[in-house]
KELONU-908430 format. One record per residue: residue number from 1; x, y, z of N, C-alpha, C, O in turn. Coordinates in steps of 0.2 Angstrom, whole numbers. Layout:
# KELONU-908430
{tormar NUM,{X,Y,Z},{X,Y,Z},{X,Y,Z},{X,Y,Z}}
...
This chain:
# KELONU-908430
{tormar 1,{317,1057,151},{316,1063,155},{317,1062,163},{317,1056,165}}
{tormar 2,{319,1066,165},{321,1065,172},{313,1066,176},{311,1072,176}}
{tormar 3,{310,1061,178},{304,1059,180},{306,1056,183},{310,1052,180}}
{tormar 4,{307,1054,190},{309,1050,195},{301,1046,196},{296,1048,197}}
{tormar 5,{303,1039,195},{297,1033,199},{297,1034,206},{299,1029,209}}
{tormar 6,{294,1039,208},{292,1042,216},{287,1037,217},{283,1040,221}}
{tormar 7,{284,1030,215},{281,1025,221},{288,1023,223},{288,1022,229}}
{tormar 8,{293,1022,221},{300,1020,224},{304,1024,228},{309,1022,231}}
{tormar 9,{300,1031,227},{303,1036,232},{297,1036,238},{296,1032,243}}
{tormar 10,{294,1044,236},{292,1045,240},{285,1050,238},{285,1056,236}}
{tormar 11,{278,1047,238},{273,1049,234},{272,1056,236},{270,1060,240}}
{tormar 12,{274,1056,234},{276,1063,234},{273,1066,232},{275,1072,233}}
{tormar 13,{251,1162,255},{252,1166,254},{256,1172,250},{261,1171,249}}
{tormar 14,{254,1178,249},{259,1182,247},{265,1180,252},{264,1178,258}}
{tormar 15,{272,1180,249},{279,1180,253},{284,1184,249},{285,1187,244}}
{tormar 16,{287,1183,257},{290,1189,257},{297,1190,250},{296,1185,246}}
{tormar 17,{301,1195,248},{304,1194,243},{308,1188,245},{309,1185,250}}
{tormar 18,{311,1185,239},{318,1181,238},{325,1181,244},{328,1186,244}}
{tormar 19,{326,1176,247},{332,1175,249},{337,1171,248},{336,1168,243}}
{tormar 20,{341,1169,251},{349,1168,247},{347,1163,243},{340,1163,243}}
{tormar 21,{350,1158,238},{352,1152,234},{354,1148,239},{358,1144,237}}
{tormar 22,{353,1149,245},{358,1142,247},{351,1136,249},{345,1138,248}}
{tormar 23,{353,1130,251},{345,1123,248},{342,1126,252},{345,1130,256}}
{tormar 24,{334,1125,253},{330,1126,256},{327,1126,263},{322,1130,265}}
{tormar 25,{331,1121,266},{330,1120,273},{335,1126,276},{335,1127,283}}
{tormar 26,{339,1131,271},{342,1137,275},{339,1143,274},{342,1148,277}}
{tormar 27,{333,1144,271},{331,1151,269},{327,1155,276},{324,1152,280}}
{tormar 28,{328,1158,277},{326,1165,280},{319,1163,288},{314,1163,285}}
{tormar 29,{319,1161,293},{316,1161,296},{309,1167,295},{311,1173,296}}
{tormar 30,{305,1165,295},{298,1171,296},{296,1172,301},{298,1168,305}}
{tormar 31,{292,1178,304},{288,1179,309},{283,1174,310},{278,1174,307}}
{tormar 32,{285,1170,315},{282,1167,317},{275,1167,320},{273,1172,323}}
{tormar 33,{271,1161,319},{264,1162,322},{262,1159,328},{264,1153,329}}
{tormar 34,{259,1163,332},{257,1164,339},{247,1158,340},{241,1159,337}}
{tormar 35,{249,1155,343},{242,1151,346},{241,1154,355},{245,1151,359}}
{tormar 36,{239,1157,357},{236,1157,362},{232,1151,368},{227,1148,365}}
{tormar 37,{232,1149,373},{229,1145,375},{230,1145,383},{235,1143,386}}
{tormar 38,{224,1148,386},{225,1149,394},{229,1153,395},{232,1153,400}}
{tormar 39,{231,1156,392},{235,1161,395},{244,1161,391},{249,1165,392}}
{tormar 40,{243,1154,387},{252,1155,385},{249,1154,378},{244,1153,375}}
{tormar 41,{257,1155,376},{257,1158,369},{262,1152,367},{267,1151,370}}
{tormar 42,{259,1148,360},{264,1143,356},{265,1145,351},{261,1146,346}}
{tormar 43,{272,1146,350},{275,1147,343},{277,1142,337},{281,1138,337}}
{tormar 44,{273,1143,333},{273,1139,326},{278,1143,321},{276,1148,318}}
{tormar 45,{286,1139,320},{292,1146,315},{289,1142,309},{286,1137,308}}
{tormar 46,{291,1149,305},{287,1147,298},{297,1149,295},{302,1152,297}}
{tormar 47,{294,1147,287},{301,1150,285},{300,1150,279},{295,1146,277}}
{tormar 48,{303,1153,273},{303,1155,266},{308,1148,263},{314,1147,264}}
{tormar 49,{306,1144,259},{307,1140,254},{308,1143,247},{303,1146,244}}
{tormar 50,{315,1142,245},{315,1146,238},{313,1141,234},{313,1135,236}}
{tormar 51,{309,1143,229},{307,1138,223},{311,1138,216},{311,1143,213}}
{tormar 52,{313,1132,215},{318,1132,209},{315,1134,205},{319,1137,202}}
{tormar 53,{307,1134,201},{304,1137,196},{305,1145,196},{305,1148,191}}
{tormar 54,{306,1147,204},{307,1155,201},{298,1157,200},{296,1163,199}}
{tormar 55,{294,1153,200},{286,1153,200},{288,1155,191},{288,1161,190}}
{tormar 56,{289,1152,187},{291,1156,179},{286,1152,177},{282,1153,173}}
{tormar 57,{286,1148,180},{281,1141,171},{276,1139,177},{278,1134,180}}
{tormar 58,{270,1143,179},{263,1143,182},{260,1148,178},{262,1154,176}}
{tormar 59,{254,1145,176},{250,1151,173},{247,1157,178},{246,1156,184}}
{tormar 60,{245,1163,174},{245,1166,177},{238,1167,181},{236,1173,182}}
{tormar 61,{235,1162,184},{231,1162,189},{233,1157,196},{230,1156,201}}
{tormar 62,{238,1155,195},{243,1151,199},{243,1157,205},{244,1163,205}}
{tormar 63,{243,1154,212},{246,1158,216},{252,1159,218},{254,1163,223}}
{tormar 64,{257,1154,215},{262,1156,213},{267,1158,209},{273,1159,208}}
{tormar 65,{260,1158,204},{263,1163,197},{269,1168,198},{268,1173,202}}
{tormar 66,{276,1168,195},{280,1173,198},{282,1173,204},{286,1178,206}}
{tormar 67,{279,1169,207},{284,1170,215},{289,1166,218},{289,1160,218}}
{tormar 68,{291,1168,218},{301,1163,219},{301,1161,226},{305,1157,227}}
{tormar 69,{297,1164,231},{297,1159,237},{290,1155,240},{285,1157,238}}
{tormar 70,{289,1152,243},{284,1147,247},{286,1149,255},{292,1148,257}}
{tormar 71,{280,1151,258},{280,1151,267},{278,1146,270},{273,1147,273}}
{tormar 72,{281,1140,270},{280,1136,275},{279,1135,284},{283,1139,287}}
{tormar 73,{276,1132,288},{277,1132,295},{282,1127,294},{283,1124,288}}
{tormar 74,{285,1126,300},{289,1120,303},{285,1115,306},{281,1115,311}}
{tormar 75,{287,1108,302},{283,1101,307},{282,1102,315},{286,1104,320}}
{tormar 76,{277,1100,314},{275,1097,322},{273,1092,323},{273,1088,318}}
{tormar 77,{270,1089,330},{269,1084,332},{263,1081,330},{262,1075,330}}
{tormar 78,{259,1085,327},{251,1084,324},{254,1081,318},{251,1076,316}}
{tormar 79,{259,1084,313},{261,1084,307},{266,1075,307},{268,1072,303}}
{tormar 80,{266,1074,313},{270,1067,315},{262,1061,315},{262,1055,313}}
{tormar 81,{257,1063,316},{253,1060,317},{249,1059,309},{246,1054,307}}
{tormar 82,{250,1064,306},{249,1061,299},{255,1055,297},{254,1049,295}}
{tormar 83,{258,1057,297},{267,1053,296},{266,1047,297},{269,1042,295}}
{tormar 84,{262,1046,301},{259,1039,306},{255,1035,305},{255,1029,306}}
{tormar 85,{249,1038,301},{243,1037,301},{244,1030,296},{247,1030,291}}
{tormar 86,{241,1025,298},{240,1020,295},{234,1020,288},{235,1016,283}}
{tormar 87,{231,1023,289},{226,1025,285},{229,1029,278},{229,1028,272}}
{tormar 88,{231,1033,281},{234,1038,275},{241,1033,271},{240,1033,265}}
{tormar 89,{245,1031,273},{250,1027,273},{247,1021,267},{249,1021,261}}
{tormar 90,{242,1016,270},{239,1012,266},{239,1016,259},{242,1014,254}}
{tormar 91,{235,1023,258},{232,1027,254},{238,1028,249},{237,1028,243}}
{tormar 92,{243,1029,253},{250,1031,247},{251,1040,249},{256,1043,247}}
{tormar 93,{245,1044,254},{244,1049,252},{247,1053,258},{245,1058,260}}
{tormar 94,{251,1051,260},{252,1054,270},{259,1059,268},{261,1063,272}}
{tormar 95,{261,1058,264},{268,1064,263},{263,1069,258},{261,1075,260}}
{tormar 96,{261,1067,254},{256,1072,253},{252,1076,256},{253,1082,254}}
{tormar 97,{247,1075,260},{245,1077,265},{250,1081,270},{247,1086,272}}
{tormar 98,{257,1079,273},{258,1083,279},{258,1089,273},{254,1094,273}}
{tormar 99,{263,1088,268},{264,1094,263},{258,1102,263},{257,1107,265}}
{tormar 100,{253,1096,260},{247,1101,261},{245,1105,267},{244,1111,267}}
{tormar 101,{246,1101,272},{243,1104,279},{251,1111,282},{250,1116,285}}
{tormar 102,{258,1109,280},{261,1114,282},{264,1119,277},{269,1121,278}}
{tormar 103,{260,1121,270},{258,1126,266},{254,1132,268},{248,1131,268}}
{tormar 104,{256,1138,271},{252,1144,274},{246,1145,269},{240,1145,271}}
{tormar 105,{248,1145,264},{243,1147,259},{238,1140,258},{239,1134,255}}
{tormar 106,{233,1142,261},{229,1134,259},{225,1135,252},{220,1132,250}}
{tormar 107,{226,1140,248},{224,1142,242},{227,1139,236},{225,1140,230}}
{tormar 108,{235,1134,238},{240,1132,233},{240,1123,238},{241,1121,244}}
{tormar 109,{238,1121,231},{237,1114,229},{243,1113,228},{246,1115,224}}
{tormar 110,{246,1106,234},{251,1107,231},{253,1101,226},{258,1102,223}}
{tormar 111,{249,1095,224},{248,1094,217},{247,1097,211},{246,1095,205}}
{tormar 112,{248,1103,213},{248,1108,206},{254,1112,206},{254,1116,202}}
{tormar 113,{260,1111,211},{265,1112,211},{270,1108,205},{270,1102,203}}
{tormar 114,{274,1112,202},{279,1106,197},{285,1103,202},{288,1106,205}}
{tormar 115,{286,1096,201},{288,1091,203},{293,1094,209},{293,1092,215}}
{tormar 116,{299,1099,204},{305,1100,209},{302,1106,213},{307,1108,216}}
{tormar 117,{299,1109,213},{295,1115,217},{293,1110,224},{295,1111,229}}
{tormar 118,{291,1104,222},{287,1101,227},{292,1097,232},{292,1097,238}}
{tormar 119,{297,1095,227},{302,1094,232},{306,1097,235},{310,1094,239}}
{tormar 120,{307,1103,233},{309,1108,237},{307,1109,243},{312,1111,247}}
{tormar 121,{302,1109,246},{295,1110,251},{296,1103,255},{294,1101,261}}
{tormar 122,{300,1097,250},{301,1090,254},{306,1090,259},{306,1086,264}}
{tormar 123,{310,1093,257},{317,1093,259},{317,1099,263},{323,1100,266}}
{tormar 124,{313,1103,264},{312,1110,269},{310,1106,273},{315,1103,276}}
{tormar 125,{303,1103,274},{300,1099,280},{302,1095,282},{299,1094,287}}
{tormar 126,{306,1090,280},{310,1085,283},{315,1091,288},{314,1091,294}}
{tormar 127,{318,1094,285},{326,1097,289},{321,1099,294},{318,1094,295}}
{tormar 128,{318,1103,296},{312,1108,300},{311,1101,307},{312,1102,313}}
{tormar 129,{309,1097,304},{306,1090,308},{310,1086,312},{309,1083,318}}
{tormar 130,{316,1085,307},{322,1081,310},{331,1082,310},{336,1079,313}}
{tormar 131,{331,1087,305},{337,1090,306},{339,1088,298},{336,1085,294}}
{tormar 132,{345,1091,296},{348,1090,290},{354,1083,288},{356,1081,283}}
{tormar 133,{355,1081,293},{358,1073,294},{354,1069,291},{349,1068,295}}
{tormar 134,{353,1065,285},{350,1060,285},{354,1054,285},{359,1053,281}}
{tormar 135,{352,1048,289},{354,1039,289},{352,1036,284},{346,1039,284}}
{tormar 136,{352,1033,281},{350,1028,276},{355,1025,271},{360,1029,269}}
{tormar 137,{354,1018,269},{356,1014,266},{356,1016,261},{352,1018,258}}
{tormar 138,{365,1015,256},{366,1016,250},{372,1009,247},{375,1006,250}}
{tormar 139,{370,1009,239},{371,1003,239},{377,1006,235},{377,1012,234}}
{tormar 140,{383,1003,233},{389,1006,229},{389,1004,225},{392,998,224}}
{tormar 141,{387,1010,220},{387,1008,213},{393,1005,210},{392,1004,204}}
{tormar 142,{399,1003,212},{405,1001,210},{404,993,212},{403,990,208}}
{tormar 143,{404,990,219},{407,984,221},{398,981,225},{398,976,228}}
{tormar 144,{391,986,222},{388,982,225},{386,981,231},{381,978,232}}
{tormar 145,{389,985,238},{391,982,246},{384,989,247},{385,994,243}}
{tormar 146,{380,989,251},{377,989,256},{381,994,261},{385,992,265}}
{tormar 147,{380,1002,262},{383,1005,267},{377,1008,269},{373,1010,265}}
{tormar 148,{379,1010,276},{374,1015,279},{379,1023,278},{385,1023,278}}
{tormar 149,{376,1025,277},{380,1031,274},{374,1038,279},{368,1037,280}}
{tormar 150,{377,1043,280},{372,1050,282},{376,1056,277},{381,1058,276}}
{tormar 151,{368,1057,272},{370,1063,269},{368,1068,273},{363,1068,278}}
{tormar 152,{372,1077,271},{370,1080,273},{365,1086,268},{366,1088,262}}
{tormar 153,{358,1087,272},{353,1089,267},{354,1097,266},{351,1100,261}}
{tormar 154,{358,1100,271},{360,1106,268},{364,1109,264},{365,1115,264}}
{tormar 155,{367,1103,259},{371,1104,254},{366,1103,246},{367,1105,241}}
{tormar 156,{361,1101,248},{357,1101,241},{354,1110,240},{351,1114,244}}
{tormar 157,{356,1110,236},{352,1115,231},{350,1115,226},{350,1110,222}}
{tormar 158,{347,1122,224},{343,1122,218},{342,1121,211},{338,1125,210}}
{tormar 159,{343,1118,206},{345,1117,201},{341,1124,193},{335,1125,195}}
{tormar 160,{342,1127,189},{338,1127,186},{340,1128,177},{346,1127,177}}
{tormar 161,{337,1130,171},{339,1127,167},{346,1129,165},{347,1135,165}}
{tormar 162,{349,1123,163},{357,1122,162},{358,1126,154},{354,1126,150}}
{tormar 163,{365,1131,155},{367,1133,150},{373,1129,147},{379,1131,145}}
{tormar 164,{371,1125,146},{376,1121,143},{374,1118,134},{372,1121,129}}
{tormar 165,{375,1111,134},{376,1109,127},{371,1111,123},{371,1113,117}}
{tormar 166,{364,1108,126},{357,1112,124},{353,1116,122},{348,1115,119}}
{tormar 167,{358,1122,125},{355,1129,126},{352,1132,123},{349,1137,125}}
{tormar 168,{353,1130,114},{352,1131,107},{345,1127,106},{340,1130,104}}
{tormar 169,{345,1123,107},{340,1116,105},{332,1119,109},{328,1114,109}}
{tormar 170,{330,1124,112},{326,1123,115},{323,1130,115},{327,1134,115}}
{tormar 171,{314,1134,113},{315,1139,115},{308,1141,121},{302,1139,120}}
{tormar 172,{310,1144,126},{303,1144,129},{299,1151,126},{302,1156,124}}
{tormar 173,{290,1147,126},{286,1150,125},{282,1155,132},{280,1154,137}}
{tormar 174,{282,1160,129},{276,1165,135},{271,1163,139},{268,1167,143}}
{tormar 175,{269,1154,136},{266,1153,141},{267,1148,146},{263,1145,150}}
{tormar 176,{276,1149,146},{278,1143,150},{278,1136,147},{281,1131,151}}
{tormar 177,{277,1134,141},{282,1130,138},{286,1127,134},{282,1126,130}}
{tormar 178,{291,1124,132},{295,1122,127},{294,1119,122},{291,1114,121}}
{tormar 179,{297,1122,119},{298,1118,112},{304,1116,108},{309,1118,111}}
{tormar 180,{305,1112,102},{311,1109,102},{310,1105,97},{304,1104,96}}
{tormar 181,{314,1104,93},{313,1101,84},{317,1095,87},{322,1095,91}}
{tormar 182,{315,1089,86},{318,1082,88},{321,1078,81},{319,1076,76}}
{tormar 183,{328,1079,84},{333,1078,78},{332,1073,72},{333,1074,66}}
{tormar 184,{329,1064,76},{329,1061,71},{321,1062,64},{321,1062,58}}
{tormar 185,{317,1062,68},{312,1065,65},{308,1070,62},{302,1070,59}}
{tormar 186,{313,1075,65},{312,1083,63},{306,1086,63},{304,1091,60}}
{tormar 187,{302,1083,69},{296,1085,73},{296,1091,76},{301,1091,78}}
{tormar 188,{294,1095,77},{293,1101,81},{289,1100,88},{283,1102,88}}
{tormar 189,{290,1099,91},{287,1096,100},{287,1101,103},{292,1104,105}}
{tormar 190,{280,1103,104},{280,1109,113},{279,1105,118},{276,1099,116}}
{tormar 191,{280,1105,123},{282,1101,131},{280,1105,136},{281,1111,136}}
{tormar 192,{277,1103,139},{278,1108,148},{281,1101,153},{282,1095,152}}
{tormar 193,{281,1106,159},{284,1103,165},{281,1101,169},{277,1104,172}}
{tormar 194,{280,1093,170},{275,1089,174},{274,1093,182},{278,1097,184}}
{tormar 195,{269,1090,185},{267,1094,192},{266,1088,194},{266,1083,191}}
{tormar 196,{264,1089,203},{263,1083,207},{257,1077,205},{257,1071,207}}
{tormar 197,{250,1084,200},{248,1078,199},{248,1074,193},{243,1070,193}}
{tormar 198,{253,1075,188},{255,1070,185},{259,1063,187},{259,1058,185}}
{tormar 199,{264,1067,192},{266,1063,195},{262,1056,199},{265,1051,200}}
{tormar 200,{255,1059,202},{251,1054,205},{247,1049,200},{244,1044,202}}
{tormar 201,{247,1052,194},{244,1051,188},{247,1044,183},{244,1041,179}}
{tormar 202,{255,1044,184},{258,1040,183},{260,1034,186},{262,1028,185}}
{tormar 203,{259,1037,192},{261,1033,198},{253,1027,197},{254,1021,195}}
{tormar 204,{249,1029,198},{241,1024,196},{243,1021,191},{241,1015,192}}
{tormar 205,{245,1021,184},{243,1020,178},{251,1015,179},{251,1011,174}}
{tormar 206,{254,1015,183},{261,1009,184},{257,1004,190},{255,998,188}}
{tormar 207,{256,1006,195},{251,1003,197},{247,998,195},{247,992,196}}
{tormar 208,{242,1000,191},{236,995,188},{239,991,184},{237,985,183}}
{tormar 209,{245,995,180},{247,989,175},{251,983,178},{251,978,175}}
{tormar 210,{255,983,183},{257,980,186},{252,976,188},{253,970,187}}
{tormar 211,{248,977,191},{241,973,197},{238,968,189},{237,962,189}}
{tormar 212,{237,972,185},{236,968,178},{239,961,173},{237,958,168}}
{tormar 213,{247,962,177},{252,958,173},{253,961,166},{252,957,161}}
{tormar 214,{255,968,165},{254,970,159},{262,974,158},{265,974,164}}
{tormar 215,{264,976,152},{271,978,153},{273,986,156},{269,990,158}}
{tormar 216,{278,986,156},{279,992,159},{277,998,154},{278,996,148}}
{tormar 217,{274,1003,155},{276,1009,147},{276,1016,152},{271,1020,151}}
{tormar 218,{282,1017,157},{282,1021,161},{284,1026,155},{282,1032,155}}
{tormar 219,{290,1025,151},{293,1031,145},{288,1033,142},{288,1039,141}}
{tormar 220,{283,1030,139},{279,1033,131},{273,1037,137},{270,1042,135}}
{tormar 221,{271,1034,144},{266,1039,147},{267,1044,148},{264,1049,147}}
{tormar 222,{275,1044,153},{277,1052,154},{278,1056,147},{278,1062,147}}
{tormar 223,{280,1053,141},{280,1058,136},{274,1062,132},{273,1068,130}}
{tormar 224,{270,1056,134},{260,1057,132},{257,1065,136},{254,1070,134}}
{tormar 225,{261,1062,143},{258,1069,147},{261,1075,145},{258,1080,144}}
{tormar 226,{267,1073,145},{271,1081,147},{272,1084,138},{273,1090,139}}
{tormar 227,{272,1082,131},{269,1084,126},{264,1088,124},{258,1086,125}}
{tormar 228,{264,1094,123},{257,1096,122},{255,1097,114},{249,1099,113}}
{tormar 229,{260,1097,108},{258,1098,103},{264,1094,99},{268,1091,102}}
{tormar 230,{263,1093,93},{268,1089,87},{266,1093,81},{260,1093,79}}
{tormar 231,{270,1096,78},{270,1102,71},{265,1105,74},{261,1106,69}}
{tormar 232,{261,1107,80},{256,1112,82},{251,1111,80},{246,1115,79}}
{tormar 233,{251,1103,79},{243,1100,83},{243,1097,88},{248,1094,90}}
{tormar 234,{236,1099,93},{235,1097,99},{233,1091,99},{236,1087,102}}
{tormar 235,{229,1091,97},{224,1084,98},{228,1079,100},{233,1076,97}}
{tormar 236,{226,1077,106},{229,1071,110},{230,1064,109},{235,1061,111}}
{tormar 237,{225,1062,104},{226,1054,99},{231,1058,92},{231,1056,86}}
{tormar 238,{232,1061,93},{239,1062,85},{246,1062,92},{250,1057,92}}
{tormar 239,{246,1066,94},{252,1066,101},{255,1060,101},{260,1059,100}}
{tormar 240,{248,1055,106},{250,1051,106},{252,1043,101},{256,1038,102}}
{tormar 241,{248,1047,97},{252,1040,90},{258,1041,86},{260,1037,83}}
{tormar 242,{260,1047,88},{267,1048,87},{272,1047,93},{278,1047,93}}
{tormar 243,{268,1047,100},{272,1043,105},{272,1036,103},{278,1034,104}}
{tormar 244,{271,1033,102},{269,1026,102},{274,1025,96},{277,1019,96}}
{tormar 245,{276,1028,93},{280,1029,84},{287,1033,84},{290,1034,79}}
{tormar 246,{288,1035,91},{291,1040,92},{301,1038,93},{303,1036,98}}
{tormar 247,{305,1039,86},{310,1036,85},{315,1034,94},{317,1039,98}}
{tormar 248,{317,1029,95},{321,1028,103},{327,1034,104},{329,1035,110}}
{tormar 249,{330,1036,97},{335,1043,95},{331,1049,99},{332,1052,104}}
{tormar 250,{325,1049,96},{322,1058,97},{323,1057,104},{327,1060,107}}
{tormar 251,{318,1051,107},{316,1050,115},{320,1049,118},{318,1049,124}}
{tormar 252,{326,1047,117},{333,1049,123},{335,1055,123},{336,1059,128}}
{tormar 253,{334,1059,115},{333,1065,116},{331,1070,121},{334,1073,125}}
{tormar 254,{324,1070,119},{319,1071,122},{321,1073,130},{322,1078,133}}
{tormar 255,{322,1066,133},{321,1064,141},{330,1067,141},{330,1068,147}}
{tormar 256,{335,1069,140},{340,1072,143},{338,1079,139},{342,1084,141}}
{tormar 257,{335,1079,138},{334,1090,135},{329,1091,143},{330,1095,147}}
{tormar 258,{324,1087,142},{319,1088,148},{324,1089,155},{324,1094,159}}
{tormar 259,{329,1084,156},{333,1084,162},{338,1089,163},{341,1091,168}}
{tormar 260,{337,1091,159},{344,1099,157},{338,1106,160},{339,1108,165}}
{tormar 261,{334,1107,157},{328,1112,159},{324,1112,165},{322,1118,168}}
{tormar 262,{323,1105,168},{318,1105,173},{320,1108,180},{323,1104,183}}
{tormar 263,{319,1114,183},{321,1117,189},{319,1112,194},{314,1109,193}}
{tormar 264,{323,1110,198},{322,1106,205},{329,1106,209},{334,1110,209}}
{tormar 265,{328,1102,213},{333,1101,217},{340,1096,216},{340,1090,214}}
{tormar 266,{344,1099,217},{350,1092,214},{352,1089,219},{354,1092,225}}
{tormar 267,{352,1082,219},{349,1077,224},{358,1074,222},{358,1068,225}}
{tormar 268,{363,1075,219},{367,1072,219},{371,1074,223},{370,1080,224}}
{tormar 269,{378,1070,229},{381,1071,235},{387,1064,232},{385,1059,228}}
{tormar 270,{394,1066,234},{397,1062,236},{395,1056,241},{390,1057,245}}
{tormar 271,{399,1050,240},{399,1042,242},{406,1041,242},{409,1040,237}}
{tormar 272,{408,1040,248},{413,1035,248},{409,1027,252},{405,1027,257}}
{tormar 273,{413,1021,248},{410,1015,250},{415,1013,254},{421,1013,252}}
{tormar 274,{413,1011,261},{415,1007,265},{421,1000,265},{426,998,268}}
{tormar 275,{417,997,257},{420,990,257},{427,992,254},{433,991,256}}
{tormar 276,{424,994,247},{429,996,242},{434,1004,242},{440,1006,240}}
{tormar 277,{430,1005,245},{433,1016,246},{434,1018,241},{439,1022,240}}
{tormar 278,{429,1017,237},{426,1020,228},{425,1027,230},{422,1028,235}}
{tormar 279,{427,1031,227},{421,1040,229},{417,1041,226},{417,1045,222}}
{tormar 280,{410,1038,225},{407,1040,220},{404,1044,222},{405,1045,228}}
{tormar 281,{399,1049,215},{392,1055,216},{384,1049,217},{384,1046,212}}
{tormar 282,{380,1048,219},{374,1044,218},{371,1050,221},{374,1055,222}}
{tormar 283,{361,1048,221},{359,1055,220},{355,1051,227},{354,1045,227}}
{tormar 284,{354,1056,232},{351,1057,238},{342,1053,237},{337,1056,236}}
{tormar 285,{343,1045,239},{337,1040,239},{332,1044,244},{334,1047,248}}
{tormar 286,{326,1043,242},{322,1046,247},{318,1037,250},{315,1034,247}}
{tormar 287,{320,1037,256},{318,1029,256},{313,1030,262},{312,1036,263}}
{tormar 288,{310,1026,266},{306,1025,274},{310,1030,278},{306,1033,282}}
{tormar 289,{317,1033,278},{321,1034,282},{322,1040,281},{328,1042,283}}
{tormar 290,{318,1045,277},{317,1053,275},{312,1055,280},{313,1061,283}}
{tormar 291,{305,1051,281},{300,1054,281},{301,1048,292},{297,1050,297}}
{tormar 292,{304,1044,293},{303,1039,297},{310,1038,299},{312,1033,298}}
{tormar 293,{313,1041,300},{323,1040,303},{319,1035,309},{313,1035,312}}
{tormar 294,{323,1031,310},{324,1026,315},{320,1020,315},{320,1016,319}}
């Protein structure tokens, strides 16, 4: 499944109606908010972030249950000072945090956000703080060489689920999640869509095993989570012993049907390499040099 190892990345109110499909860092500037002080007024712009969920798969106490956009402010210099923080940075928790802190709604967690909702709000607040040029290192998938390359962030957009080969293979339910008969063992599997804090969830449980000397089981944990039944039992020790048993056929299955459906962001951009002058597509690294240009 398209679960990106985000410790390698980056640990990642009512609004107003819906505006264009174009990525995120272009939606609709808002009425901006006013701070007072001696006598002058500081403008904080805020802006509409479209959410590739469309708010569809939040239950329905979510405060974004149904809502296709997020009001964000724009970084500041206070929002640099998280970015900075030693403390937080140690924590793993400092992009986390700026997130939180420039979400209007302090009522939405944004660890309860699904993965690509969340990165859509990453990739707002980046352009907002430093502009939609990004510098950094890409390595070329063809000849191996090392280039510094600048993508531009205002061509990513939205992704959400594909009408293609799958389309048949999957059906959502009314409560927001999927189901799917898995070819080689002709299982019946319902699924939902991981959120931020499975993501931090997984991100510990690699952690420890690592600090432990123990093997990698990054595939069978994201399966463990994001399953929620097998022929329509729940119980999480059956789920799970059928992950554990669960044939490598189904679970490539699995992980490219997940990758077809999950609303996010498409992180994929042209490359041309320097050494070689290969054209490839590689997908937009989120490296020190997202959140830290220079």
């Amino acid at each position: 499944m398209t679960v990106r190892n985000n410790e390698e990345r980056l640990n990642t109110p009512e609004v107003e109606p819906p505006v264009s499909a174009a990525a995120p860092q272009q939606q609709q500037v808002a009425q901006p908010k006013q701070e007072e002080s001696n006598g002058l007024q500081f403008v904080t712009p805020t802006e509409f972030v479209e959410l590739p969920s469309r708010g569809k798969y939040y239950p329905d106490t979510h405060p974004l249950y149904n809502k296709e956009v997020i009001e964000i402010r724009y970084m500041t210099a206070k929002d640099e000072d998280i970015l900075s923080s030693q403390t937080l940075l140690r924590k793993g928790i400092a992009v986390e945090r700026l997130l939180q802190n420039i979400v209007l709604d302090q009522s939405i967690r944004v660890n309860t956000l699904l993965i690509g909702d969340k990165n859509a709000i990453l990739l707002a607040a980046r352009c907002s703080g430093y502009g939609a040029d990004y510098k950094t290192q890409v390595d070329c998938p063809k000849c191996g060489t090392t280039n510094t390359h600048t993508f531009d962030l205002n061509e990513l957009s939205s992704t959400n689920m594909t009408e293609g080969r799958r389309e048949l293979s999957v059906t959502e339910t009314a409560n927001g999640t999927f189901i799917t008969i898995l070819p080689k063992s002709g299982v019946n599997a319902e699924f939902r869509l991981l959120t931020g804090e499975d993501e931090v969830k997984l991100t510990k449980t690699a952690q420890r095993r690592r600090k432990n000397d123990l093997p990698d089981t990054a595939i069978t944990e994201q399966l463990k989570i994001a399953i929620v039944s097998v022929n329509n039992e729940t119980d999480k020790r059956i789920i799970e012993q059928f992950v554990d048993n669960m044939p490598a056929f189904d679970s490539r299955y699995f992980r490219a049907l997940y990758a077809d459906i999950m609303p996010t962001i498409d992180l994929i951009q042209s490359f041309v390499c320097n050494e070689c002058g290969s054209d490839e597509e590689v997908e937009v690294p989120f490296t020190a040099d997202f959140f830290w240009p220079g």
